[in-house]
N, C-alpha and C positions, 0 to 999 in steps of 0.2 A: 899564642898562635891566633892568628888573625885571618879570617876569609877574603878569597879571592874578591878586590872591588867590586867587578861585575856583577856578582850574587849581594853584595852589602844590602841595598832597597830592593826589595820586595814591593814596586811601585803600581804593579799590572792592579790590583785592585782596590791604589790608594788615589789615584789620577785623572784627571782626565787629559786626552792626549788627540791633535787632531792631525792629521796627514802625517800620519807616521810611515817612518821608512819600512820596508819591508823586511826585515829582520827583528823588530820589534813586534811585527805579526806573528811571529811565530811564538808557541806554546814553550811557558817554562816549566821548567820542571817541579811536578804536581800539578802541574794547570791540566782540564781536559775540557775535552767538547763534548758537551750535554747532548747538545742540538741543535741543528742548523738549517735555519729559515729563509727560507729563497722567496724574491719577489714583495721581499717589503720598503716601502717608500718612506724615506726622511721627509715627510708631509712639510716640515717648518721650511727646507728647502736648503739646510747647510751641505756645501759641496766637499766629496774628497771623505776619504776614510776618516773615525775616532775611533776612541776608543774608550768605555765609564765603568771606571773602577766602582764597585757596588760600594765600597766604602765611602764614595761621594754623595748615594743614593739619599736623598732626602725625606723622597716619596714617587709611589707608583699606584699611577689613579688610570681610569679605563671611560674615556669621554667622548659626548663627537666633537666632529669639527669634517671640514671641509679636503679630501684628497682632491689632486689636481689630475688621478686616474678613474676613481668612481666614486667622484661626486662625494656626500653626507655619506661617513662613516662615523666607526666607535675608532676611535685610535690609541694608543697606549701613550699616555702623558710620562714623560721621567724629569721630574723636578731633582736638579744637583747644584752642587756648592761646592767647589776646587778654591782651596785658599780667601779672598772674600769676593770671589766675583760666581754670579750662579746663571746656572747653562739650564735651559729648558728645552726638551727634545723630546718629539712628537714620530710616532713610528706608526704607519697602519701596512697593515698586511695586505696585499693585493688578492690574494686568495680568496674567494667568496667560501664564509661559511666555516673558515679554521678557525679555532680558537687559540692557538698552540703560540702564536703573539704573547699574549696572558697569560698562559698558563705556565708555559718552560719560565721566563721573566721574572713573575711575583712568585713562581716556587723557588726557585733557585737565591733570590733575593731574602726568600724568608730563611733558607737553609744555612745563606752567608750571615745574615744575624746572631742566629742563634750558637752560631761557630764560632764568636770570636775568639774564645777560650784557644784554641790553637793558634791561631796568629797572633794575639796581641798580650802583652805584656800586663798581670794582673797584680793589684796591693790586696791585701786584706781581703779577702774574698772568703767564701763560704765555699772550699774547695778541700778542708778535714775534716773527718766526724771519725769520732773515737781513735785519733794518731793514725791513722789514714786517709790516704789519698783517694780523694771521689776519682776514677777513673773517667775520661772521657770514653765516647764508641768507639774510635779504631786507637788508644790509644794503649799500652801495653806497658805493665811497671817491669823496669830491666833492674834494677836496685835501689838499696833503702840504703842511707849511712848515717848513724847517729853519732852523739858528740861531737856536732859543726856546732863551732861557733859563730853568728853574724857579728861584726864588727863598726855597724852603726851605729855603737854609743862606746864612750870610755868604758864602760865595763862589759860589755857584750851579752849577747842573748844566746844560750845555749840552745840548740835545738836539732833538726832533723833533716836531712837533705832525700828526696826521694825524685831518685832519678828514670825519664820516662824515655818512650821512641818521640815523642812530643815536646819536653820542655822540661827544666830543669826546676824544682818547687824544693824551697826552706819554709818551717814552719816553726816556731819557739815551741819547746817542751811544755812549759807552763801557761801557754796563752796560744791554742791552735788558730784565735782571728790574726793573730798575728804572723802575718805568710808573706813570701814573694812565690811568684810563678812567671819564669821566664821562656819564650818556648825558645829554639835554637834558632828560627830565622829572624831573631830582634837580639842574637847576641853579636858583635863586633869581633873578641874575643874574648881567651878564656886563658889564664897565664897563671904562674907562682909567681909571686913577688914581695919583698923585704918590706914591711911595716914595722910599727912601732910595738906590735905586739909577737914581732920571728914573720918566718916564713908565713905566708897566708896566698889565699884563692882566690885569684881578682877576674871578676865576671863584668865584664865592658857591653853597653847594648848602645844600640847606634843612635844615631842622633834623632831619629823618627820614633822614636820610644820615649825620650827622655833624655839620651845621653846616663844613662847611670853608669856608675863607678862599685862594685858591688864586693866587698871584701868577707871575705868567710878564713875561719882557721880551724884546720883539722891535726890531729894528735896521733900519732906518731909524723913522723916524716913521711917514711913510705906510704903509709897510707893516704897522706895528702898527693903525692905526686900521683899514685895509683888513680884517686880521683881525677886528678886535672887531666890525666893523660885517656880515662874515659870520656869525660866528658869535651876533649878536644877531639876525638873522633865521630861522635854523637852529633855533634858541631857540623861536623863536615859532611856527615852523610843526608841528614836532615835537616840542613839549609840549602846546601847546592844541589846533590845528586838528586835524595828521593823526599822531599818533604811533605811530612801531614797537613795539609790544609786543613781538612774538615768537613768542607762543602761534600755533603751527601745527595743525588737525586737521582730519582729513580724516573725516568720517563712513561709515563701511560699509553695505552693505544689510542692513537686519533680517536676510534669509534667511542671510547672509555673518557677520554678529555672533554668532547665534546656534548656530553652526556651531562656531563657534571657542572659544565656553565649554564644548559639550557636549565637545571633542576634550580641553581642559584639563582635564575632570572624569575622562575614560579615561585620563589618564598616570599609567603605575607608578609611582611615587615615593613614597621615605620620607620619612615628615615629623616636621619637629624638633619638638615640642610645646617645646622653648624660646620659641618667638614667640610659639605662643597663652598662654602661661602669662604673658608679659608682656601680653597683650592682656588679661588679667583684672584684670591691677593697675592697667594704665594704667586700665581702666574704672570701676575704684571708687575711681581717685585723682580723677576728673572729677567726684564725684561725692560727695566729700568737704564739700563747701560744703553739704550737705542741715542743716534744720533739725526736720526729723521723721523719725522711725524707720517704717522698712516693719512691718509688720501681724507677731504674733510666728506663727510656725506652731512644731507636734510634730515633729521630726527623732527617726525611726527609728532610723537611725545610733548620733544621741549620749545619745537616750532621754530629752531634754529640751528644751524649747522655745526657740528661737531666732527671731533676724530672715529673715524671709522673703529670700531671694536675686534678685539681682537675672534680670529675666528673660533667659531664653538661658545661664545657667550655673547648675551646682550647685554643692551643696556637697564634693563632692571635686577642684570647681576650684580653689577658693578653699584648701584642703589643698596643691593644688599649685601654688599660687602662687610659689615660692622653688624653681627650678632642682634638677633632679634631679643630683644631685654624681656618682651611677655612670658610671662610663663603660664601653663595649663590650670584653673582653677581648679582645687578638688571638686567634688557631684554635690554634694552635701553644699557646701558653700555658695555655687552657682544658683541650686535651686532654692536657696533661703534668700538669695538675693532677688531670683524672679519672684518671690511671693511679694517681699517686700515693695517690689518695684510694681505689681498688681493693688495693693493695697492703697501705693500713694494715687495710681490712675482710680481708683475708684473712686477715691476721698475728695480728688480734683473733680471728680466728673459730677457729685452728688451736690458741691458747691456751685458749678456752674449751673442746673439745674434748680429753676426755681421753685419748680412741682416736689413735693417731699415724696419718696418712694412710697409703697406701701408699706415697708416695715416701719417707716418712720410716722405713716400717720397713725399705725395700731399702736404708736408709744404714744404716739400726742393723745391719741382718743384715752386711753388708759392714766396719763397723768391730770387727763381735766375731769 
């Protein structure tokens, strides 16, 4: 049994998509609205709806640069990567004084990370401890079936099928790293079918996973159909109708969000200009696909005319683009070298001096 095309990709968070029709706006099922931000400007200036699947998300960095509404702002950087070409897009909020750009954004972005486990299709993973299944948060065990056989080698791996509202997971009896975790929106279909070893349970995932072909063999008969015909319903309710994403968030009050970035701008801390220096190359790597040069301007600096820089960095970014190789000398170290380095100025300075100090005439006076 095979899902309806339409539902086959699950593309809204693996994409990036731009002037999309308006039936593609609209929310699939399991997708929800967090939050919704009025009066923020595409600063880079790309025209017409998109759309950035968090799974293209490379990084999400918080810079200024220049709005073409109010002037020198902080704007929200989203460096992406769709197939091998990467999209850099620059978002400031016109709102004086929200934070909720940044905050809904890099939350929601952290919650789709740590979720992959329900979207995506896992090998080997650290997901038994003691012949159970680590449970994700919303996700709920509906049964267990023991003596499955996996059917990936000539002699096959006996093992355990434990089936969830989430995703379908086999683990071998004798060896729990050794696991599949399939969830239901990366399966194609789910079928009985004639192998070389009888009847068996052939689990298809679509071509955005891998294309797997995934054979299991269950004893008695009925009981193998009993299976197939659960998890062909499991199939259908939890890829098309109601599916677990994972993405959890819980929105704060403006007064509470905005609390919480002014405390983050008060903390003492040293900052590695390592990241921002990669932040400058990732930027002009996105950025690499231009077919017209920026406007030449005069640089003081180099006392001759070059391309205008991108807005939000200068040109001693771009200088430090390639990691500073110094490193901090330890204290100890430093100050043995300032003695040393006092030692040799004195030693120069007693030489250049034809007058012998006092300490050295009360040696002469005492050796003659």
């Amino acid at each position: 049994m095979s899902r309806p095309y339409a539902m086959e990709l699950l593309w809204q968070d693996r994409e990036i998509r731009f002037d999309l029709e308006l039936r593609l706006l609209n929310l699939r099922p399991g997708e929800k609205v967090v939050d919704r931000l009025d009066l923020v400007e595409d600063t880079k200036g790309n025209n017409g709806d998109k759309a950035i699947g968090y799974n293209c998300v490379l990084c999400i960095t918080i810079k200024p640069t220049h709005s073409k509404q109010r002037g020198n702002v902080e704007a929200l950087f989203v460096l992406t990567k769709f197939g091998q070409t990467r999209f850099e897009f620059i978002f400031t909020s016109l709102e004086p004084g929200s934070p909720r750009l940044f905050s809904s954004v890099m939350a929601v972005h952290r919650s789709y990370e740590s979720s992959r486990a329900y979207r995506d299709l896992k090998l080997r993973t650290a997901i038994i401890a003691d012949k159970r299944l680590k449970l994700l948060p919303q996700e709920e065990l509906l049964s267990e079936v023991t003596g499955v056989w996996n059917l990936s080698s000539d002699q096959g791996n006996l093992g355990t099928f434990c089936v969830t509202n989430v995703r379908l997971v086999w683990f071998a009896t004798m060896n729990e790293a050794f696991n599949i975790s399939v969830p239901y929106m990366q399966m194609k279909s789910v079928r009985i079918k004639d192998s070389k070893f009888g009847l068996a349970l052939v689990v298809e995932t679509i071509a955005q996973s891998g294309g797997y072909v995934l054979g299991f063999r269950i004893d008695p008969a009925d009981k193998l159909k009993s299976v197939a015909q659960e998890l062909q319903s499991l199939q259908r309710v939890y890829s098309s109708s109601d599916p677990v994403l994972g993405v959890q968030f819980d929105r704060l009050p403006e007064e509470e969000t905005r609390g919480l970035l002014v405390e983050q701008e008060q903390d003492d801390l040293e900052m590695d200009e390592g990241d921002e220096q990669k932040d400058v190359f990732a930027a002009y790597l996105s950025d690499g696909d231009k077919s017209v040069d920026r406007e030449p301007v005069f640089s003081p600096e180099l006392e001759l005319a070059v391309e205008s820089v991108k807005d939000g960095f200068t040109l001693q970014d771009l200088w430090a683009v390639l990691p500073d190789t110094k490193q901090k000398k330890p204290e100890q170290q430093q100050q043995q070298e300032e003695k040393e380095q006092q030692r040799w100025r004195e030693q120069q300075e007693s030489e250049a001096d034809p007058e012998p100090r006092q300490s050295q005439r009360e040696e002469l006076g005492e050796s003659s």
